[in-house]
N, C-alpha and C positions, 0 to 999 in steps of 0.2 A: 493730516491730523490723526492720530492713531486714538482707537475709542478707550479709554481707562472707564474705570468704576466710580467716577467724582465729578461733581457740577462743576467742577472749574478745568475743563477740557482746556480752554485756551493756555491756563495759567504754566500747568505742566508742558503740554508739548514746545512751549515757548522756552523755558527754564530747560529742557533737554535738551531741546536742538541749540542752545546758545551752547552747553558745556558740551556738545558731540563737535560743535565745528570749531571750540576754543583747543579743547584739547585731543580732540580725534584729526578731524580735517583741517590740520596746517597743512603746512610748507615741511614742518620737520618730521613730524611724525607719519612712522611707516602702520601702515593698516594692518600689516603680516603680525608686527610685534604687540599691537594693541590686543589682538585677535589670540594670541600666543599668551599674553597676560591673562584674559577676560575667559576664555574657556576652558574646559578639559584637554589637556594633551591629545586624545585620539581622535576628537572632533577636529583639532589644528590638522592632524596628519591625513586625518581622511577625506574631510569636507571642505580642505580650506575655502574653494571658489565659496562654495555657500554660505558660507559663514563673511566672507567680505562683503555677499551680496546683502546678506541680511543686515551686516551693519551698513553700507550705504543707503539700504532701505528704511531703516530707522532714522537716519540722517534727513532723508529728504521726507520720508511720510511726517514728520513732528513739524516740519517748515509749511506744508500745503493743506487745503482744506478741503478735500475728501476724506470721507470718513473708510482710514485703514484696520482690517483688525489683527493681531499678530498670529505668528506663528508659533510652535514651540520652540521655537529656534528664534524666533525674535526675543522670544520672553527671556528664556536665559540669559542671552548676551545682555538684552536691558539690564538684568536683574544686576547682574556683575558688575556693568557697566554704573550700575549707581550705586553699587557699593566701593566702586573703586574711588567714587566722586567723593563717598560719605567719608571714608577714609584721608584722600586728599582733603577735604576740606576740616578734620583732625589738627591734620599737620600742618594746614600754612595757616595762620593767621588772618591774612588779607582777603581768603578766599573769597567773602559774600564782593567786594569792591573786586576782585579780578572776573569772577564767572558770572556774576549777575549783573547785569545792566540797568539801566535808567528805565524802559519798561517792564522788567521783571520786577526790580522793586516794586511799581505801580500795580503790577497784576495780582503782586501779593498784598501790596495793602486795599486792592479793590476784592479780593478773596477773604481779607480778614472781616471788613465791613459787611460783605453779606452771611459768613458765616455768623457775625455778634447779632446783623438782626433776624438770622434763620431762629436758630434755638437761643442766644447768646447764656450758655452754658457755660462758658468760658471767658476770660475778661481777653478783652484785647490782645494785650502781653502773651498768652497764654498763646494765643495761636498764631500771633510773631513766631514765638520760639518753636512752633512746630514747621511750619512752612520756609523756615528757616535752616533747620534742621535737617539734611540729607540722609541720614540713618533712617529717617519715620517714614520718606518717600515712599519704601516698597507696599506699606499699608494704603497707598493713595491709589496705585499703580495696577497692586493685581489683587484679585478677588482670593486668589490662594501661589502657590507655591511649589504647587505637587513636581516639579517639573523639578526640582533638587533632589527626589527620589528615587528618580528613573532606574538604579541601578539595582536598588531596593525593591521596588516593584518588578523588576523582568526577574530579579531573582528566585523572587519568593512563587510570579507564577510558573517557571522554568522547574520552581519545585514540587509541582500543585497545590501549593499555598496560596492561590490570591486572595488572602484573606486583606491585603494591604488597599489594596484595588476597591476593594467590598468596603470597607471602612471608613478610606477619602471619597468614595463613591467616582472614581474616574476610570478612564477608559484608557489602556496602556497606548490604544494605535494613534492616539493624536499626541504622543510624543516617541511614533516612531520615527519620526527623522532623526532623535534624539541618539536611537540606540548604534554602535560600532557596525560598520559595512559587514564583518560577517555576520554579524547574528540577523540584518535586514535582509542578507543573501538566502535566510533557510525560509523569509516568508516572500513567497515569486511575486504574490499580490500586495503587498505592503501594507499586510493586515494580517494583527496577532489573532483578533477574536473572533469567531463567530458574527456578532452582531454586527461589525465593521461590517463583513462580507456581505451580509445580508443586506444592510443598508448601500450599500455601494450597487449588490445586485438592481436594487430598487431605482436606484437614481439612474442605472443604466434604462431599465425598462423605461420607464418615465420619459428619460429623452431618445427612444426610439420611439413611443407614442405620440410624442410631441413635435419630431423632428420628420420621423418617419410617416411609415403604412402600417407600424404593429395595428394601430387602432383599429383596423379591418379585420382585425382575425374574429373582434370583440360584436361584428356587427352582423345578421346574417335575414338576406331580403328584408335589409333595410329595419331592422328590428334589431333589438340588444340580446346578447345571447342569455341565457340563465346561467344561474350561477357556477352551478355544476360544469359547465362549460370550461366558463372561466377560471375553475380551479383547474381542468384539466391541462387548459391553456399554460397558465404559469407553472404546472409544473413539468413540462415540455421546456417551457424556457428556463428552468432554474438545473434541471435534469443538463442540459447543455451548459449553461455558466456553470455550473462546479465539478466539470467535469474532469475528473481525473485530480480531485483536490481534497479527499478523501473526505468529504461532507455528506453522509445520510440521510435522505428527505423519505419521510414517510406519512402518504395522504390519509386524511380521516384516519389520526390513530386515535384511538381509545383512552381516555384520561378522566380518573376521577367515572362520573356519572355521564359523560358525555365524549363527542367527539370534537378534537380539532382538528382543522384544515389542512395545515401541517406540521411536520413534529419534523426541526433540521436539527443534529446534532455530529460533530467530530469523532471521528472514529478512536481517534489518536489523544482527545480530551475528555473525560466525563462531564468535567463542568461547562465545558461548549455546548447549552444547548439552545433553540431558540425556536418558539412557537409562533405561526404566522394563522391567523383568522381573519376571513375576506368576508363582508356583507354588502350589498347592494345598498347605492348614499336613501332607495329609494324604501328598503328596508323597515318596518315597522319593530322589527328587532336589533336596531342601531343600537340604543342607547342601553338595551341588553344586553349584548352581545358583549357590550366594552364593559360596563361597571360589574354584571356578575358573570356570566359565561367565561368569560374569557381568563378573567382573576382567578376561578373555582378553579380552571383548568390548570393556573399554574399554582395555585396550594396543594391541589393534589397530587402535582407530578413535579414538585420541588424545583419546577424551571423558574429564572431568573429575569428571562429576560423575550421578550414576545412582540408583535407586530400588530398592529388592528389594520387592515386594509381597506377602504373605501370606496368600491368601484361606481362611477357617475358616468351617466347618460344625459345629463339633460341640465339647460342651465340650473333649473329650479332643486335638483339631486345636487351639483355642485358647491350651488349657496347654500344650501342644508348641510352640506358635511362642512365647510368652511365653521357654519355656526357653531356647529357639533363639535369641532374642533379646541374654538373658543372657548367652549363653557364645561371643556372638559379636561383641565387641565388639574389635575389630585396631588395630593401632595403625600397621602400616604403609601409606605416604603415598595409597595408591590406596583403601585400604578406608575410611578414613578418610572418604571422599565418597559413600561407599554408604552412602545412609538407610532403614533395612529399616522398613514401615507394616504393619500388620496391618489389613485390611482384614475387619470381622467379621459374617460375614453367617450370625451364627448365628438360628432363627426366632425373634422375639419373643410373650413369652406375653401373649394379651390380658387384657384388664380384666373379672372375671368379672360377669355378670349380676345386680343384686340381685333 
């Protein structure tokens, strides 16, 4: 089951997987040429395997009930893929009687019913003819679209304009599988931004903490190290991950009235820049550090985009940033780009002896 933006999860994945195996997965129809219809040309010539994969994967995720969620490459191909349907169903007449079945109909009139007693806004008829309707689909489907602009947005930041980026507020690297094999060949890491890197750095840490012995470097005679430590620590390890990647990391730089932790920015970008500030989960200046410290830092030095880190020793520091977490989510335009990571360096219990 693939998660859409709509309480009628059943309805959709049912009503898609019937037209993907009516008119996609026959007997006659070739996968190469649906694929050849439904895409870009240089996505055909470059990616085909992936692109078959991804529509067999849409094939089977709409039929089973784990909860799937797409990719950019699911998204488009659905996206076309139900325009293509919207379109056929124009042209033939009989469409609703050849693609929808005996429980599609039923799902749609058990979706019309709770829609009339949700708001009932609309009289019955009214949402017949929407659910009925394939052209309105894509408004059920995806929360936005941006993924038809792709060529638009690499363009614009290819020209130091990502003002397009700034605007939809999206992030170019999760439709880089999108962009032509050479222009994914100039980025080695498969990452346009800054912040990608940065957050990709993090999730590596994370699962060498978790998986490994990093968390010993964090511990010393059995005690948690200070912080200062711990800044020295990561940036040893970051000093090594962007090595040779032309990424500038500079500790306690100076910003505004204060310092941050660190200040990473692209040699080769000006708008790549990204501030990282670490506090202890144990901290009396947590919830400082995040609402004003950290924001002052980036009005004053025009960064865009920043990290809050949270290092935990102790169940009771873990639940505290967990909480922290929750009740700090803002919606105004600056915090919006503060990604707060809980860094958990609690000691892991070994494998006892038999």
């Amino acid at each position: 089951m693939i998660v859409f933006q709509t309480i009628h999860q059943e309805l959709f994945n049912y009503i898609l997987h019937n037209f993907l195996e009516i008119e996609v997965f026959n007997e006659d129809t070739d996968l190469g040429d649906m694929i050849e219809i439904l895409l870009p040309k240089y996505l055909y010539r470059e990616q085909y395997r992936s692109c078959i994969k991804a529509l067999e994967e849409l094939f089977l995720w709409t039929e089973d009930f784990f909860y799937h969620e797409m990719r950019a490459l699911h998204e488009l191909l659905l996206f076309h893929f139900v325009e293509y349907m919207a379109e056929l169903q124009q042209d033939l007449p009989d469409f609703n009687q050849i693609y929808i079945d005996e429980k599609g109909h039923s799902l749609i009139e058990q979706a019309i019913k709770a829609d009339c007693d949700e708001d009932g806004d609309l009289e019955s008829e009214d949402y017949r003819e929407i659910y009925y309707d394939i052209f309105l689909y894509p408004d059920f489907l995806f929360t936005d679209t941006d993924f038809l602009l792709i060529d638009k947005i690499y363009n614009m930041r290819k020209a130091g304009k990502p003002f397009i980026e700034e605007m939809l507020g999206v992030n170019i690297d999760y439709y880089f599988e999108l962009l032509p094999m050479d222009i994914q060949e100039q980025y080695k890491t498969k990452h346009i931004t800054l912040t990608s890197e940065v957050s990709s750095m993090l999730k590596y840490i994370e699962k060498r903490i978790r998986y490994g012995n990093l968390y010993k470097l964090f511990w010393e005679n059995n005690h948690p190290v200070k912080e200062e430590r711990i800044q020295l620590i990561l940036e040893n390890i970051m000093d090594a991950y962007f090595y040779n990647q032309e990424v500038e990391i500079t500790r306690e730089a100076l910003l505004g009235n204060g310092k941050v932790d660190f200040k990473l920015y692209k040699t080769d970008h000006e708008d790549e820049k990204v501030l990282i500030e670490l506090k202890r989960g144990s901290s009396t200046y947590l919830k400082k550090g995040y609402e004003k410290q950290l924001t002052d830092y980036m009005l004053s030095s025009n960064y865009k985009n920043a990290f809050y880190l949270i290092a935990c020793f102790t169940d009771n520091e873990y639940e505290r940033s967990v909480k922290f977490i929750r009740n700090h989510v803002y919606t105004d335009t600056i915090q919006l780009y503060i990604n707060i990571s809980i860094l958990d360096l609690r000691k892991r219990k070994t494998a006892s002896k038999s």
